[in-house]
MMTF fields as JSON, N, C-alpha, C and O atoms, coordinates in Angstrom:
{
  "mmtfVersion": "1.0.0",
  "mmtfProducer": "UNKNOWN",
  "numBonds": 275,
  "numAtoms": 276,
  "numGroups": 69,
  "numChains": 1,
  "numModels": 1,
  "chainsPerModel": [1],
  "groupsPerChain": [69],
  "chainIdList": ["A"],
  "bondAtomList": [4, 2, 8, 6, 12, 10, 16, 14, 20, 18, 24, 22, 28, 26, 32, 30, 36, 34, 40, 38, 44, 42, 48, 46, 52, 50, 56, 54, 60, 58, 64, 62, 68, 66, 72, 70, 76, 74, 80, 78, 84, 82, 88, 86, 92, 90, 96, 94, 100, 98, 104, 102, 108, 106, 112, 110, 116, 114, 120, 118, 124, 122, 128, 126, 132, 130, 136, 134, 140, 138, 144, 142, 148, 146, 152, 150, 156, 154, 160, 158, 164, 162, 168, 166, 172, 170, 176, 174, 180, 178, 184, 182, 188, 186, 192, 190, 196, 194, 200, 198, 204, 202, 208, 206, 212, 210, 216, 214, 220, 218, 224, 222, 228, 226, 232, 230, 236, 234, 240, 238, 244, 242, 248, 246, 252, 250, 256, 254, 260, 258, 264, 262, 268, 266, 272, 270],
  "bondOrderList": [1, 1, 1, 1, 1, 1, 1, 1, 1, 1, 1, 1, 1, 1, 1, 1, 1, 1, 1, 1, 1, 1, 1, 1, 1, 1, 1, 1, 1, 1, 1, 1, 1, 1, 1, 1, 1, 1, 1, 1, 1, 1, 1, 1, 1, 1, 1, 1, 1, 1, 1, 1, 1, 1, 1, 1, 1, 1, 1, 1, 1, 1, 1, 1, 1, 1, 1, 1],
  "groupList": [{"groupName": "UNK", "atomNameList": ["N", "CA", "C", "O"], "elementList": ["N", "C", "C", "O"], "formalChargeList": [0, 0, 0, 0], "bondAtomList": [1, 0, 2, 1, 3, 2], "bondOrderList": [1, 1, 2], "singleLetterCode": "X", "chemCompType": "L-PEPTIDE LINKING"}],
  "groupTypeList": [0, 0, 0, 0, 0, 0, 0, 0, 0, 0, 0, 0, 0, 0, 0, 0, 0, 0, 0, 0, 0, 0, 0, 0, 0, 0, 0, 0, 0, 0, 0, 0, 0, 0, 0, 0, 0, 0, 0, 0, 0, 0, 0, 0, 0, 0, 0, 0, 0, 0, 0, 0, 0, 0, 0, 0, 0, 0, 0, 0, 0, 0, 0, 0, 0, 0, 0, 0, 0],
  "groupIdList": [1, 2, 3, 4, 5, 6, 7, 8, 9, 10, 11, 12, 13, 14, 15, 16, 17, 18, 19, 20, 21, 22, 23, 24, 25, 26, 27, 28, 29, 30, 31, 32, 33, 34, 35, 36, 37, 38, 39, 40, 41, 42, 43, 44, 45, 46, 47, 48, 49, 50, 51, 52, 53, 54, 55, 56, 57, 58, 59, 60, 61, 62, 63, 64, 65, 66, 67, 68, 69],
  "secStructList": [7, 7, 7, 7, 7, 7, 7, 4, 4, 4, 7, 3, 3, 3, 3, 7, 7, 6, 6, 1, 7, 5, 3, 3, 3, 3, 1, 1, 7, 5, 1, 7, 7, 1, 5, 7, 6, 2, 2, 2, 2, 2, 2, 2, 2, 2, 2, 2, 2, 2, 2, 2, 2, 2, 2, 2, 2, 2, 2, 2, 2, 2, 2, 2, 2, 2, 2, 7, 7],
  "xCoordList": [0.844, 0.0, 0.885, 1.758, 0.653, 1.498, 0.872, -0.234, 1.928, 1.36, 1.696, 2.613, 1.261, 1.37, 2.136, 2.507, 2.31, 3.327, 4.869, 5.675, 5.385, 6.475, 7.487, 7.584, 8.081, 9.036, 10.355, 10.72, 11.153, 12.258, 13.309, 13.788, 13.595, 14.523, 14.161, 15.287, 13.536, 12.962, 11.66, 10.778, 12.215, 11.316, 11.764, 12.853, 10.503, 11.601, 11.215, 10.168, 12.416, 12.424, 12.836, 13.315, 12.873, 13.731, 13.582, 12.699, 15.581, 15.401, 16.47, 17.05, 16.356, 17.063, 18.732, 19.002, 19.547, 20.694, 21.449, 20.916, 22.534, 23.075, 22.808, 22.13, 23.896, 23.818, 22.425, 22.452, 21.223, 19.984, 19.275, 18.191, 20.007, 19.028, 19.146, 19.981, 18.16, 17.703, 17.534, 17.136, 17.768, 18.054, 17.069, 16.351, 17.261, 15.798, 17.032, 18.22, 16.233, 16.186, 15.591, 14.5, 16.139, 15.687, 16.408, 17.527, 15.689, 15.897, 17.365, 17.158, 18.404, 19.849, 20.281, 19.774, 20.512, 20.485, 20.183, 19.093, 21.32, 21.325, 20.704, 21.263, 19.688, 18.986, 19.754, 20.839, 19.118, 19.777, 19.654, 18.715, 20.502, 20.791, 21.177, 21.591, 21.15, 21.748, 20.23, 20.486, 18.731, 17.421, 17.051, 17.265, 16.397, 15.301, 14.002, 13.576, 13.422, 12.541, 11.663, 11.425, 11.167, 9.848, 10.451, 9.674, 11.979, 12.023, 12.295, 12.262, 12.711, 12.851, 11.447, 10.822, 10.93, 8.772, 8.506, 8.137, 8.392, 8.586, 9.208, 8.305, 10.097, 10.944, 10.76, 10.816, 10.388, 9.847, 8.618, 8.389, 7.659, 6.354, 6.261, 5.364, 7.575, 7.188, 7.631, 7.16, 8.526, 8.788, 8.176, 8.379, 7.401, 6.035, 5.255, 4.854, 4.792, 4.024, 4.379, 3.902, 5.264, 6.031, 5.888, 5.599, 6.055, 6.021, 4.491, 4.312, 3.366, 2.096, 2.104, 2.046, 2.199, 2.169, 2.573, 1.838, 4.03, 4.212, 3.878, 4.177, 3.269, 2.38, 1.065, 0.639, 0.489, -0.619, -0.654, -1.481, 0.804, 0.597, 0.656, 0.057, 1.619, 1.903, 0.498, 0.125, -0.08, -1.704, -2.235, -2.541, -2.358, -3.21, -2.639, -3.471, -1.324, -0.689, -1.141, -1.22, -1.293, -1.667, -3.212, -3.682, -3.87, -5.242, -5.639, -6.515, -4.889, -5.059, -4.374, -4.937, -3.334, -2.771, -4.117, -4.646, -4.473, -5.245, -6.636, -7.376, -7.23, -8.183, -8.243, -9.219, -6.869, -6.63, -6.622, -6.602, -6.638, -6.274, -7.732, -7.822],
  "yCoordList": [-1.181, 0.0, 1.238, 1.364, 2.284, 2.99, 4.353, 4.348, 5.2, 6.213, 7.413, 7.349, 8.632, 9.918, 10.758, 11.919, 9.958, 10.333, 10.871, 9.989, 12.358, 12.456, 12.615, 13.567, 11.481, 11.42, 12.258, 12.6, 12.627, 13.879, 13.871, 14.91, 12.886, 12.205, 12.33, 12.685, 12.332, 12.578, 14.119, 14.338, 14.824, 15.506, 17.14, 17.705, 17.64, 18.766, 20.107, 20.461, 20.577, 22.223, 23.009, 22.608, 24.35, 25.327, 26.74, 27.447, 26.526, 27.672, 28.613, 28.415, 29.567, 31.293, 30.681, 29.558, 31.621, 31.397, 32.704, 33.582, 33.137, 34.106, 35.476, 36.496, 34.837, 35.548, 35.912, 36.756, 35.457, 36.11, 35.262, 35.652, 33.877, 32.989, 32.085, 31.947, 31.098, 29.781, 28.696, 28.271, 27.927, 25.885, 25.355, 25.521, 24.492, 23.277, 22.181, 22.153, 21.361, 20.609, 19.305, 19.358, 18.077, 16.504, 16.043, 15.554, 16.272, 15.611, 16.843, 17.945, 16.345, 16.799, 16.682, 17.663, 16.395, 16.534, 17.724, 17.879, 18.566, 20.119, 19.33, 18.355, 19.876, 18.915, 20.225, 20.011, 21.929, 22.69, 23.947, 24.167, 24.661, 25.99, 27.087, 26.769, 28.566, 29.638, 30.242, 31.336, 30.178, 30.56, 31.268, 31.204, 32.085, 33.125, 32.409, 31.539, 32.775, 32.449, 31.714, 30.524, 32.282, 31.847, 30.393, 29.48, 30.347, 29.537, 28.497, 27.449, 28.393, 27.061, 26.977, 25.922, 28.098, 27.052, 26.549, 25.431, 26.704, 26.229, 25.216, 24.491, 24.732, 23.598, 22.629, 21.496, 23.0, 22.223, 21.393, 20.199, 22.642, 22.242, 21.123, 20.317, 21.345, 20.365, 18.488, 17.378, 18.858, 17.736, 16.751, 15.561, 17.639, 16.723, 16.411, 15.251, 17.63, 16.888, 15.218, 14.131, 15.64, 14.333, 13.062, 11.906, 13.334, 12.234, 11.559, 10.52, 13.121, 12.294, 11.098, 9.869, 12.088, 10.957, 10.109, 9.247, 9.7, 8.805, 7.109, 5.92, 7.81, 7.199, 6.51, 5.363, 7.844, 7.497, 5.827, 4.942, 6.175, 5.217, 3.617, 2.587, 3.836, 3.126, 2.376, 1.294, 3.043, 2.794, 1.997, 0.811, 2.863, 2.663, 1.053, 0.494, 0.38, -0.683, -1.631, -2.845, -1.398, -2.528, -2.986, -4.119, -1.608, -1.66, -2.778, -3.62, -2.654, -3.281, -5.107, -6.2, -4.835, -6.5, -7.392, -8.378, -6.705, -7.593, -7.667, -8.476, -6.7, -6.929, -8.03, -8.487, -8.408, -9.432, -10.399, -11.206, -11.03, -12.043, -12.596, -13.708],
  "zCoordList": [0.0, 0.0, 0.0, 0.858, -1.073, -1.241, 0.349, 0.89, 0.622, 1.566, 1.122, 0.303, 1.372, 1.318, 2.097, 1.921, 3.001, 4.257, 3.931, 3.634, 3.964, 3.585, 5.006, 5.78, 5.006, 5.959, 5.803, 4.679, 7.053, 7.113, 6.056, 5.6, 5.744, 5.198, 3.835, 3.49, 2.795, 1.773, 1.443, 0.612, 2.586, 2.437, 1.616, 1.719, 0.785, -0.453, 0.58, 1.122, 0.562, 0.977, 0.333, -0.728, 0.577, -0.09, 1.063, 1.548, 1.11, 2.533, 1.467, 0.399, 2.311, 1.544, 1.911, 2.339, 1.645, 1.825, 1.988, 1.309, 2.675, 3.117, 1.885, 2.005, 0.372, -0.516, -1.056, -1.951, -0.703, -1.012, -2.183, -2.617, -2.792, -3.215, -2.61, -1.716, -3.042, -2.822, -2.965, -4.05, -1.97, -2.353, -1.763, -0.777, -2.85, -2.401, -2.088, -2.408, -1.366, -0.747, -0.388, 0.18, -0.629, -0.667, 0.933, 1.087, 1.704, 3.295, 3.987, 4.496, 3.827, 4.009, 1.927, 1.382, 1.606, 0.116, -0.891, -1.443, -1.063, -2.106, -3.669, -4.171, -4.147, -5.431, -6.058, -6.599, -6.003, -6.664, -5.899, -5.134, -6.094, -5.607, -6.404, -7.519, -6.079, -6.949, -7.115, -7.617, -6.986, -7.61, -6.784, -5.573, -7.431, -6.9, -6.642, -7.402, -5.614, -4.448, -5.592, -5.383, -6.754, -7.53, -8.414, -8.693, -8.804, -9.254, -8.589, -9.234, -6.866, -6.093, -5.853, -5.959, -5.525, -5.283, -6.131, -5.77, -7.848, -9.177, -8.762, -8.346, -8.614, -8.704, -8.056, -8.535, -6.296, -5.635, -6.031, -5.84, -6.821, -7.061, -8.101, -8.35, -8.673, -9.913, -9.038, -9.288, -8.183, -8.085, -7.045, -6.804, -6.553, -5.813, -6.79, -6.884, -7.945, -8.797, -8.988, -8.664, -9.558, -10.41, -9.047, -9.356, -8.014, -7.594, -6.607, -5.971, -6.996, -6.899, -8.223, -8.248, -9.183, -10.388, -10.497, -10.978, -10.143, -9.725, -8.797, -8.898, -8.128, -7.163, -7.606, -7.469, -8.3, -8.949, -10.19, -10.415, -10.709, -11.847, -10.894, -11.203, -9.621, -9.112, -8.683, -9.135, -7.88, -7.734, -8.665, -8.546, -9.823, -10.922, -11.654, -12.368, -11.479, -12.561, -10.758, -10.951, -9.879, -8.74, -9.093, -9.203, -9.24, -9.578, -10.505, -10.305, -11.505, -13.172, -12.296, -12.362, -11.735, -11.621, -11.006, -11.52, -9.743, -8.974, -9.438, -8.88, -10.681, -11.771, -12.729, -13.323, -12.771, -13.802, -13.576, -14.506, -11.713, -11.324, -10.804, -10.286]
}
């Protein structure tokens, strides 16, 4: 059963940084840095997208197996 639950360790942030842009963030993990505020929320945003979808297909190909059986 897949969960929704984003644990610390995998979880995306994006904090400011001295020089005045911004890094996102995968748990302790720099994904990317150097951006202005709109393009790490952008960035972040996309990559939750991507990994509802993810999920979703995941869902969706369990759905189809135990249909078939």
């Amino acid at each position: 059963m897949a969960s929704d639950a984003v644990t610390t360790h995998d979880a995306i942030r994006v904090k400011p940084t001295q020089d005045g842009t911004y890094t996102v963030y995968r748990g302790t993990s720099v994904l990317v840095s150097g951006l202005t505020r709109a393009q790490a929320e952008l960035y972040e945003a996309s990559i939750i997208q991507q990994a509802r979808q993810q999920t979703q297909h995941v869902q969706q190909d369990a759905a189809a197996a135990r249909s078939v059986h």
